[in-house]
PyMOL Python script that loads the backbone (N, CA, C, O; Angstrom):
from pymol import cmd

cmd.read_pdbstr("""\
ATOM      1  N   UNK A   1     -25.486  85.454  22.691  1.00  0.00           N
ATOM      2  CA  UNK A   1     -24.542  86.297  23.389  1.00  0.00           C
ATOM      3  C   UNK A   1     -23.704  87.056  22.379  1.00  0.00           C
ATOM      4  O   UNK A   1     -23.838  86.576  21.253  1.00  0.00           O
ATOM      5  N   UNK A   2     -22.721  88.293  22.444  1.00  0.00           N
ATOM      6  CA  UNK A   2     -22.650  89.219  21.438  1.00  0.00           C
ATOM      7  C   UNK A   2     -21.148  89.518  22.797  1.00  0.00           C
ATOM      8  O   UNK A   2     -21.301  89.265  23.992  1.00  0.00           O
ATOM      9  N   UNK A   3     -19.902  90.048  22.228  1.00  0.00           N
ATOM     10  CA  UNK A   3     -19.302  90.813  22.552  1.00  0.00           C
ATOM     11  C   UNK A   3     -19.002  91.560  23.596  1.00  0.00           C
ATOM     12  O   UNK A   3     -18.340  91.258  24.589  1.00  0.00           O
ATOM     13  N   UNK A   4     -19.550  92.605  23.308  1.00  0.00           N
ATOM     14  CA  UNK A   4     -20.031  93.923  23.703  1.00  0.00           C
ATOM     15  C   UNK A   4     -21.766  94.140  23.063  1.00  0.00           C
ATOM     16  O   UNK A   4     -22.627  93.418  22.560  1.00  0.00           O
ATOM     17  N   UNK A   5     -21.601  95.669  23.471  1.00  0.00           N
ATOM     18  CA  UNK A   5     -22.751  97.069  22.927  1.00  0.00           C
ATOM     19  C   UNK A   5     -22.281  96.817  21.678  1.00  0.00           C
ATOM     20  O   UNK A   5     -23.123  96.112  21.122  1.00  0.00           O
ATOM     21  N   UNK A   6     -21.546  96.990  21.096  1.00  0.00           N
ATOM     22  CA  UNK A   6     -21.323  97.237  19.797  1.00  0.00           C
ATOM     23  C   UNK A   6     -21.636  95.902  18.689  1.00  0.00           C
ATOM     24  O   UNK A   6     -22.017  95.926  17.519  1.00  0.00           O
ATOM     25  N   UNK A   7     -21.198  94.413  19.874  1.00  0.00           N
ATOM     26  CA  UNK A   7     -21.366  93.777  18.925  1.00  0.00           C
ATOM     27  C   UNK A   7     -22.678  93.063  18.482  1.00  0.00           C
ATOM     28  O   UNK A   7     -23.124  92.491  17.487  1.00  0.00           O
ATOM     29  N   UNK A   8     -23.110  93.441  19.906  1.00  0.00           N
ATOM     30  CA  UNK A   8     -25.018  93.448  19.854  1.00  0.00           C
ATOM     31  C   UNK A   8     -25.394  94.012  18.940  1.00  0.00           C
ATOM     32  O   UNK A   8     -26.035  93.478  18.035  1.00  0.00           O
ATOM     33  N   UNK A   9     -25.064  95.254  18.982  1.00  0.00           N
ATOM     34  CA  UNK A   9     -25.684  96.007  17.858  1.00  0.00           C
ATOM     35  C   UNK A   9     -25.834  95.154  16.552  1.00  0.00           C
ATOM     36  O   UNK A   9     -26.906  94.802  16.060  1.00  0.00           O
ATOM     37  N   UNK A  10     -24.376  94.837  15.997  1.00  0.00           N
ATOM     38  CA  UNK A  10     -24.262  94.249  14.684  1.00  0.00           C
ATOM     39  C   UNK A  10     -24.717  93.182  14.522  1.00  0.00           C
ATOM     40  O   UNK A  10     -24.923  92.787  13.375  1.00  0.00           O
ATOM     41  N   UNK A  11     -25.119  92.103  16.031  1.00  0.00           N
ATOM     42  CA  UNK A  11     -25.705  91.191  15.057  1.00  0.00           C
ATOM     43  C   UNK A  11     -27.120  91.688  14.841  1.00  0.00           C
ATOM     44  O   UNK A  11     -27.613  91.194  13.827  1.00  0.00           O
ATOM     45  N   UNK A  12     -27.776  92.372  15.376  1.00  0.00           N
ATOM     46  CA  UNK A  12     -28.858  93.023  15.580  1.00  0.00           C
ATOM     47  C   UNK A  12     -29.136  93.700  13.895  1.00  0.00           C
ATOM     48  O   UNK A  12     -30.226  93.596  13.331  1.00  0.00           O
ATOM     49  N   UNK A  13     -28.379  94.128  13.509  1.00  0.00           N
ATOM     50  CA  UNK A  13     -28.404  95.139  12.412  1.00  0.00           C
ATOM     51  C   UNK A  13     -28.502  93.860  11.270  1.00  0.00           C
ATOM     52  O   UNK A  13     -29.251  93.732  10.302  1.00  0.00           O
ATOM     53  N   UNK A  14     -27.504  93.040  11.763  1.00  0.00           N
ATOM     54  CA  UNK A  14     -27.435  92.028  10.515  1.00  0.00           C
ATOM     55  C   UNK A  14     -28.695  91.021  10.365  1.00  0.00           C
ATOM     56  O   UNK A  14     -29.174  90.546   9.336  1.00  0.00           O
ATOM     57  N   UNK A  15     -29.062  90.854  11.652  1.00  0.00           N
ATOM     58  CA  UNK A  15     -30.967  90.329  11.561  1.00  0.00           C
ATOM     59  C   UNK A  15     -31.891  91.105  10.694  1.00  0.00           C
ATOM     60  O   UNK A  15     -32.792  90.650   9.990  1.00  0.00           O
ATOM     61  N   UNK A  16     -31.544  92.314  10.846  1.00  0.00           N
ATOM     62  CA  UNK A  16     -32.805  93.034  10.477  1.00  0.00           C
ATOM     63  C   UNK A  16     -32.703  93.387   8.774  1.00  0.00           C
ATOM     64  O   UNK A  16     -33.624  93.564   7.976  1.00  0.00           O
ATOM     65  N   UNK A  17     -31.039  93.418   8.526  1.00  0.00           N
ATOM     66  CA  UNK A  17     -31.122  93.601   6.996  1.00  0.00           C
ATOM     67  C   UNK A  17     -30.966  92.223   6.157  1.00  0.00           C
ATOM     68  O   UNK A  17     -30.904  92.068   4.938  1.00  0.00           O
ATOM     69  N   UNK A  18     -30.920  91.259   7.221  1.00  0.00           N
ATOM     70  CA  UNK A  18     -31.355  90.130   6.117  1.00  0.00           C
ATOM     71  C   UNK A  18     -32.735  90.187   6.032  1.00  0.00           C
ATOM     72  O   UNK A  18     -33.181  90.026   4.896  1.00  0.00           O
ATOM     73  N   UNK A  19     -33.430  90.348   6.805  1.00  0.00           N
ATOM     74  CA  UNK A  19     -34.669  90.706   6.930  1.00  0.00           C
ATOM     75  C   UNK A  19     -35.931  91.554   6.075  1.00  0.00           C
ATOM     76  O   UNK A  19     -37.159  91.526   6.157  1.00  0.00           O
ATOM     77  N   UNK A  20     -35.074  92.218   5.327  1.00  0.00           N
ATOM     78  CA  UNK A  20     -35.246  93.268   4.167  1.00  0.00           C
ATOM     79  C   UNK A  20     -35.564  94.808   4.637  1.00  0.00           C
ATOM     80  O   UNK A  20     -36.111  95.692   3.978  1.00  0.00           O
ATOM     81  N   UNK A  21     -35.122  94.853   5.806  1.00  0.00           N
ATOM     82  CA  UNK A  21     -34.810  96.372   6.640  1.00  0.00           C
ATOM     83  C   UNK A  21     -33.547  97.386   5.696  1.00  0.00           C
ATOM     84  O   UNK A  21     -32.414  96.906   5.729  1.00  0.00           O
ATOM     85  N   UNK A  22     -33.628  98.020   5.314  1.00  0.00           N
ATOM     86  CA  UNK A  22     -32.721  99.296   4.415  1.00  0.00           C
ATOM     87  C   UNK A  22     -32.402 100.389   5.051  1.00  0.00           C
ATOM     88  O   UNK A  22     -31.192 100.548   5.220  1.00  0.00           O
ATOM     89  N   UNK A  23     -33.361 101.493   5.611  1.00  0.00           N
ATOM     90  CA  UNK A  23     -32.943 102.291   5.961  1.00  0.00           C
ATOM     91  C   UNK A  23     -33.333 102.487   7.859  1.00  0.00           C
ATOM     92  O   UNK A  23     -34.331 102.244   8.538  1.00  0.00           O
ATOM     93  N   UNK A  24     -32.538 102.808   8.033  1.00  0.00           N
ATOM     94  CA  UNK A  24     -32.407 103.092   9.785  1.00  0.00           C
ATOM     95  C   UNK A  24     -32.014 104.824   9.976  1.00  0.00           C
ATOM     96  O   UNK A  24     -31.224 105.548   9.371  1.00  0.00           O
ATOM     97  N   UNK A  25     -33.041 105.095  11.197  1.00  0.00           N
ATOM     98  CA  UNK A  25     -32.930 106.627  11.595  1.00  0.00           C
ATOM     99  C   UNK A  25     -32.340 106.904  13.074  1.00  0.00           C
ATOM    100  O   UNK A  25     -32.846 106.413  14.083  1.00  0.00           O
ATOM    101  N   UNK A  26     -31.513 107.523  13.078  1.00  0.00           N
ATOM    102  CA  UNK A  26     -30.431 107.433  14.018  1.00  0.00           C
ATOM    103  C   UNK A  26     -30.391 109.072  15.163  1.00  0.00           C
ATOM    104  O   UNK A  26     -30.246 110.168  14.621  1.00  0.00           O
ATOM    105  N   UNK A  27     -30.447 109.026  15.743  1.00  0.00           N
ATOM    106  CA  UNK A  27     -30.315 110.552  16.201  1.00  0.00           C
ATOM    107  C   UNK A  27     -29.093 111.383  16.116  1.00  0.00           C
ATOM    108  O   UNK A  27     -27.925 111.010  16.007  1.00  0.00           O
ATOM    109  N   UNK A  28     -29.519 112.433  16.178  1.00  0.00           N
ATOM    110  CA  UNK A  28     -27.908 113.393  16.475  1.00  0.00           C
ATOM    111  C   UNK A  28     -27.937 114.237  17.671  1.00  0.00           C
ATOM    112  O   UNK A  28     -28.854 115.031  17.465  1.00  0.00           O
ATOM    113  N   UNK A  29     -27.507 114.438  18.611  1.00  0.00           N
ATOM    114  CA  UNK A  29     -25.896 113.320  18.433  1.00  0.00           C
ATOM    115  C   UNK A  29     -26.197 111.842  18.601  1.00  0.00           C
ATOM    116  O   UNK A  29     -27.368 111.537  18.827  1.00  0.00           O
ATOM    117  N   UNK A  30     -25.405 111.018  18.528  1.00  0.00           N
ATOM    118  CA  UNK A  30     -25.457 109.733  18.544  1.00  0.00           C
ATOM    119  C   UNK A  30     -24.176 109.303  19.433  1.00  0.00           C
ATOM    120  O   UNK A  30     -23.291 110.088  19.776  1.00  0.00           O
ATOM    121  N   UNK A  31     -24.223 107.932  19.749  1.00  0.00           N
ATOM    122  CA  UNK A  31     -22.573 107.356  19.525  1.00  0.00           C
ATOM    123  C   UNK A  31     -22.098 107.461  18.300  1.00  0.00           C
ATOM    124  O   UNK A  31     -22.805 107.431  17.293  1.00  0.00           O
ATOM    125  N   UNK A  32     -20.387 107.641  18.316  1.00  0.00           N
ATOM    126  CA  UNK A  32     -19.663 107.805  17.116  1.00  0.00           C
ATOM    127  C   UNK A  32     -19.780 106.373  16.350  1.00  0.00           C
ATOM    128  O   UNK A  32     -19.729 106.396  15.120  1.00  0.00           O
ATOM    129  N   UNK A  33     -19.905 105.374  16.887  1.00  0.00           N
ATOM    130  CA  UNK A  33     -19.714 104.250  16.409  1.00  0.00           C
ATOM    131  C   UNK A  33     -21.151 103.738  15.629  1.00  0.00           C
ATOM    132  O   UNK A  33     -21.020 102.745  14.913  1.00  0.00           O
ATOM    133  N   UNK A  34     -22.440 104.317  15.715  1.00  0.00           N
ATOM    134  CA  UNK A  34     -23.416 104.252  15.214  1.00  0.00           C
ATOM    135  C   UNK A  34     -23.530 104.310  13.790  1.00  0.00           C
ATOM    136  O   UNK A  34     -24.146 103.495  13.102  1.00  0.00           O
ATOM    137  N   UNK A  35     -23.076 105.041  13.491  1.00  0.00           N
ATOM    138  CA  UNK A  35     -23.325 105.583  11.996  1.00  0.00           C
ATOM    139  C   UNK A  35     -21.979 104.553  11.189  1.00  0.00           C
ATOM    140  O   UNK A  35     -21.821 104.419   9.976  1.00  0.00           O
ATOM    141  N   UNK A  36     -21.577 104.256  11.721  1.00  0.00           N
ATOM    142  CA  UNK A  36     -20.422 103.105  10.869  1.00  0.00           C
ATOM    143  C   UNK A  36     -20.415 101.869  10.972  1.00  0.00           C
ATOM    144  O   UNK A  36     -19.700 101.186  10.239  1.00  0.00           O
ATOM    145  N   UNK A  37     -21.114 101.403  11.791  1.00  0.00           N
ATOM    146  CA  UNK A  37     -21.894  99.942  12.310  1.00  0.00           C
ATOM    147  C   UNK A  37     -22.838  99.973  10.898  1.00  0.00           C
ATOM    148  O   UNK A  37     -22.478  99.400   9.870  1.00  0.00           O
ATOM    149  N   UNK A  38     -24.200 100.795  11.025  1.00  0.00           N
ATOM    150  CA  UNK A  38     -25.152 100.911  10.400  1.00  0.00           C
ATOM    151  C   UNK A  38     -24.424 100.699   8.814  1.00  0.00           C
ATOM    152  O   UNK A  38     -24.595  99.632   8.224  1.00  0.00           O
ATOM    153  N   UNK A  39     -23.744 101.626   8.300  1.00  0.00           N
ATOM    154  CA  UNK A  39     -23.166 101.571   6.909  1.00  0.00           C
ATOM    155  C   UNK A  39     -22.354 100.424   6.542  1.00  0.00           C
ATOM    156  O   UNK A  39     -21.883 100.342   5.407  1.00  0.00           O
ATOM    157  N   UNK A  40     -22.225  99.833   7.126  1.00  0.00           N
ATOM    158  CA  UNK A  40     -21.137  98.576   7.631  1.00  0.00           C
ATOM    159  C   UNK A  40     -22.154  97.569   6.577  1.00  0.00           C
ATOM    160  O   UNK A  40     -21.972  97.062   5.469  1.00  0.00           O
ATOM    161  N   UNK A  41     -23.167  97.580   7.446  1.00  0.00           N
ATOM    162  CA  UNK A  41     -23.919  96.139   7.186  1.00  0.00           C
ATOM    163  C   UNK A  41     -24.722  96.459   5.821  1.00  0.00           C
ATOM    164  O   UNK A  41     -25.102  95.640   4.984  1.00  0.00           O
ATOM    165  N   UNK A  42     -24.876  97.796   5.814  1.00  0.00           N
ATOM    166  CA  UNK A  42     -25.328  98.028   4.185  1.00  0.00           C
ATOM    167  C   UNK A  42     -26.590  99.073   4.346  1.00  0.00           C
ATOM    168  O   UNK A  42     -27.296  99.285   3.361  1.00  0.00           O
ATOM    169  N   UNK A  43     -26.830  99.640   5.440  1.00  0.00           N
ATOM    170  CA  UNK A  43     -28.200 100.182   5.644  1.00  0.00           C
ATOM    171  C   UNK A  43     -27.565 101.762   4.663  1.00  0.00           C
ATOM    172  O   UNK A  43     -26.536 102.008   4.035  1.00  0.00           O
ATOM    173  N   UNK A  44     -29.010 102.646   5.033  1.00  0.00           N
ATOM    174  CA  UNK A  44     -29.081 104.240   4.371  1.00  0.00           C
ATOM    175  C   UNK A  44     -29.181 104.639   5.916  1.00  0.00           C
ATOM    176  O   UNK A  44     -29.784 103.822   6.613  1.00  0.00           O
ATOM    177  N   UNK A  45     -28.876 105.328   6.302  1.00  0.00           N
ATOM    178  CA  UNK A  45     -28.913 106.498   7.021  1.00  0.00           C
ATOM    179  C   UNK A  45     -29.196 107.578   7.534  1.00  0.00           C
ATOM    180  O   UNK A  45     -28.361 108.481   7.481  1.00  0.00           O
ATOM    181  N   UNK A  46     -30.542 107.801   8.217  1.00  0.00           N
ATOM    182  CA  UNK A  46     -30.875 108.857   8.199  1.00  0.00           C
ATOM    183  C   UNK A  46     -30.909 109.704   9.537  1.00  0.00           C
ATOM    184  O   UNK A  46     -30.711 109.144  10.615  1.00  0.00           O
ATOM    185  N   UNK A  47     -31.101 110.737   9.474  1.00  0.00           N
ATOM    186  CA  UNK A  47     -30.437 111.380  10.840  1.00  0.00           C
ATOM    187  C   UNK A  47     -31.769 112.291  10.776  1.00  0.00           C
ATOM    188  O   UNK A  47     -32.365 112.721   9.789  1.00  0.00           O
ATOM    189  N   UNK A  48     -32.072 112.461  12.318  1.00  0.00           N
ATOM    190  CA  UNK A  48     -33.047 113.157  13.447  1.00  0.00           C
ATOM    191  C   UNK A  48     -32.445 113.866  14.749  1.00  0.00           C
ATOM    192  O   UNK A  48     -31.718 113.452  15.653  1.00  0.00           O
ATOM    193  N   UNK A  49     -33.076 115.176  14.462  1.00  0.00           N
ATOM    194  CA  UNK A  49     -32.155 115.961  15.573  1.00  0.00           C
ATOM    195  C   UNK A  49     -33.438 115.836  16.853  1.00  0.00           C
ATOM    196  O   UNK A  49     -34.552 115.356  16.640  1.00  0.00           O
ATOM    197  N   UNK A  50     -33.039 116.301  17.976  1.00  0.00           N
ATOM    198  CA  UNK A  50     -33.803 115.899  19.282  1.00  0.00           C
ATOM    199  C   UNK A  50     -33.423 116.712  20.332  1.00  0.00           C
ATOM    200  O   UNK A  50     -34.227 117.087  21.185  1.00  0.00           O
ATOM    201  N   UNK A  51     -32.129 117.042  20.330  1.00  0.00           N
ATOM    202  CA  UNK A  51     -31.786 117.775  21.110  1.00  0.00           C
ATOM    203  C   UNK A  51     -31.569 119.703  20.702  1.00  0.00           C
ATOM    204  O   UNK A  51     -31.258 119.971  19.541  1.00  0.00           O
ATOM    205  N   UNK A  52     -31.711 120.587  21.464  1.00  0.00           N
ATOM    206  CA  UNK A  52     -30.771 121.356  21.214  1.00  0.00           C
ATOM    207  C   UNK A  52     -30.160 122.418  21.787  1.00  0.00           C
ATOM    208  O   UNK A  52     -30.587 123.308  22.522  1.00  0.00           O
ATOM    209  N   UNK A  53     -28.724 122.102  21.180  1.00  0.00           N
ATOM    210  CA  UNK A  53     -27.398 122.434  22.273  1.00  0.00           C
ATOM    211  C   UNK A  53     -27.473 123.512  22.856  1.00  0.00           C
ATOM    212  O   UNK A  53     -27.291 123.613  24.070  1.00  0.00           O
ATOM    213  N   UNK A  54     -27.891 124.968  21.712  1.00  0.00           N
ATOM    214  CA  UNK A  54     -27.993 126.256  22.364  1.00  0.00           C
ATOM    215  C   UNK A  54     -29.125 126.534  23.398  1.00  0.00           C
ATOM    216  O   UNK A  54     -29.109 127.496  24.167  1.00  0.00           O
ATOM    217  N   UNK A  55     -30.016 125.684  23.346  1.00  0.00           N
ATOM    218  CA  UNK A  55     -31.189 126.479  24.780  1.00  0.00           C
ATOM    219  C   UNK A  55     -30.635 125.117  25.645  1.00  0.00           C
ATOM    220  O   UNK A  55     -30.101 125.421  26.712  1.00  0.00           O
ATOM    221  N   UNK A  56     -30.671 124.052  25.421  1.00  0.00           N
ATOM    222  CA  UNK A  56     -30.035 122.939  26.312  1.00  0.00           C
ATOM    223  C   UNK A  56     -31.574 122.058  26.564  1.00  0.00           C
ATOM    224  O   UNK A  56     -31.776 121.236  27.458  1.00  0.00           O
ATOM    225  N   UNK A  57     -32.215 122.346  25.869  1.00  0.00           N
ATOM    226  CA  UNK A  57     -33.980 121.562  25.564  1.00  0.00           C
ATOM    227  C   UNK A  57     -34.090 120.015  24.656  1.00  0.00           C
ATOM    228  O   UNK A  57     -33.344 119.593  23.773  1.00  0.00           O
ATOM    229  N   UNK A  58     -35.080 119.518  25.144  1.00  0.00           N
ATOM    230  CA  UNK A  58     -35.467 118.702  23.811  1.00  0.00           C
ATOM    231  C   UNK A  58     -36.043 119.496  22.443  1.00  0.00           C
ATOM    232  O   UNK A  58     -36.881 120.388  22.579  1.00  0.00           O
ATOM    233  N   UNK A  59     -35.601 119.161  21.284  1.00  0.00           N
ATOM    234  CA  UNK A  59     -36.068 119.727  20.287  1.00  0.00           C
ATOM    235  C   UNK A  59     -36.935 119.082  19.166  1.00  0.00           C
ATOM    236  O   UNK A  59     -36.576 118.717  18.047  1.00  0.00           O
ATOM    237  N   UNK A  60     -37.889 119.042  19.615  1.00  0.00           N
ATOM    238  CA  UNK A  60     -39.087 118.280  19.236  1.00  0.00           C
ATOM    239  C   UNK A  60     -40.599 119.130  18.851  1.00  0.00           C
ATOM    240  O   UNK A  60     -41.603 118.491  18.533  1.00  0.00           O
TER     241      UNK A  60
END
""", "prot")
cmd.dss("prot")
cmd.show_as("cartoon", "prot")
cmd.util.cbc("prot")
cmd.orient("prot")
């Protein structure tokens, strides 16, 4: 059991980088709280766009 969303996340994150997991790819936009969870526990960061804002499409 975990918290919240958020704290799921972290133990989640913290499984996977004891695990020998490093880098995680995150979308943009995201939750704000994503990208500071992730850096938290020690990961790299990488970002994938998907959406986009000006036609209002998936951008894929």
């Amino acid at each position: 059991q975990s918290l919240s969303g958020t704290g799921a996340i972290r133990i989640g994150l913290d499984f996977l980088y004891r695990n020998g997991f490093r880098t995680a790819y995150v979308s943009s936009p995201t939750w704000g709280n994503h990208d500071s969870i992730l850096q938290t526990v020690g990961f790299e960061v990488r970002k994938y766009r998907y959406w986009n804002k000006d036609k209002l499409t998936l951008d894929i």
